[in-house]
N, C-alpha and C positions, 0 to 999 in steps of 0.2 A: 466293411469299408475296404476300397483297394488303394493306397495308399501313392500317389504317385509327384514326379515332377518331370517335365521337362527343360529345365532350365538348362540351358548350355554349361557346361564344367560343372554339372551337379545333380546330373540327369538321374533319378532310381526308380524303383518301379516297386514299391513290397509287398505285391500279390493279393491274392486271399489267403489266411488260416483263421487257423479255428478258437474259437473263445477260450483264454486264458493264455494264448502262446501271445509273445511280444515278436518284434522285429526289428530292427535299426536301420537308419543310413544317415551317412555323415556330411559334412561338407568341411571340403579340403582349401578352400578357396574363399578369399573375404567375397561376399556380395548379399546378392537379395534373389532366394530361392522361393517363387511358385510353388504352389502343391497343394494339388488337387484330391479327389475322390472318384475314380472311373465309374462310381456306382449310383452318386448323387451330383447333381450337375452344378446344382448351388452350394457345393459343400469348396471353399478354399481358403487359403492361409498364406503367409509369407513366413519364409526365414531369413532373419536377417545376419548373417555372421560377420564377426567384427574381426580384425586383428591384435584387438584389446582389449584386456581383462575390464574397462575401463566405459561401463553402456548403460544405460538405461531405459525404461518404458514408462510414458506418463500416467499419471495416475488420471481419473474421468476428467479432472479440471485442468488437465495438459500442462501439470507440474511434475518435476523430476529433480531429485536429485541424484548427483553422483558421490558416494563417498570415498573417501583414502585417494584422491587423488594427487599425484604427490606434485608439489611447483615445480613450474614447467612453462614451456608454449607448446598449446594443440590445436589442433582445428575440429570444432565443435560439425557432427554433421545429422540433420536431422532428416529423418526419412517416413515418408506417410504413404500407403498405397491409392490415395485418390489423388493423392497430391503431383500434377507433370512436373512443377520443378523441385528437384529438392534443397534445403537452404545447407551450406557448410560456411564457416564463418571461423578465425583463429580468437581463440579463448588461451589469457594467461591465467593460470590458477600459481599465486603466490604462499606461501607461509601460513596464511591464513585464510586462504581457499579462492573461490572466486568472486567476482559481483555475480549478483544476479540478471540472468541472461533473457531476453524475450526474442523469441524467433515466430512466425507468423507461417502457416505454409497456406499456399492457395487453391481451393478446392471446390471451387465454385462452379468450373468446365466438366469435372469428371462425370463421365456415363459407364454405368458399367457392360460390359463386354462381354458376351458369353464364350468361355475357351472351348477347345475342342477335348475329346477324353484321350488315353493313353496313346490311341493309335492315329490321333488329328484328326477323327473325324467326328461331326457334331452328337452328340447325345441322343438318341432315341426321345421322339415326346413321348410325355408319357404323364397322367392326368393329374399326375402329383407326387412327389417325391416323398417317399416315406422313412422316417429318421427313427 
């Protein structure tokens, strides 16, 4: 795999090497980072990085909890990659935690998009992508 993103403030690229080496790259910056595979065209993922220890990912039935959160007021914000809008809403978590929260995202328009590889330009066809 070649390992990449173009995301603006979070742009990295980690090459080829060779089986058993690892690589990194970070994100400096809260948002939602792309990242692709320059090798497989249908290979991609998001990062989401928060500014808070304070996140979660739903389980298949699009439940989540958050735990240790301490009482307070936040703004609750849920983010989907097929979803155009995403929902943020203020959640008070008290003493004794929160109510439970139902958020709904709309994803009924989404078509997926083919990106382009590391250097914008479209993918070679090619008969079938082999994993």
């Amino acid at each position: 795999h070649n390992v990449f993103s173009n995301t603006p403030g979070g742009a990295f690229d980690l090459g080829l090497y060779p089986r058993g080496e690892s690589r990194a790259a970070g994100f400096r910056r809260p948002g939602v980072y792309a990242v692709f595979c320059n090798i497989h065209p249908r290979m991609s993922a998001y990062v989401v990085s928060v500014p808070s220890p304070h996140y979660a990912q739903p389980d298949r039935d699009g439940r989540f909890t958050i735990p240790d959160v301490p009482a307070g007021r936040y703004r609750l914000r849920v983010w989907h990659e097929r979803a155009r809008e995403q929902a943020a809403r203020p959640l008070v978590v008290t003493a004794g935690g929160a109510a439970p929260v139902a958020v709904a995202l709309d994803v009924r328009d989404y078509r997926p998009q083919p990106h382009a590889n590391k250097f914008g330009q479209p993918y070679p066809r090619a008969a079938r992508d082999e994993y």
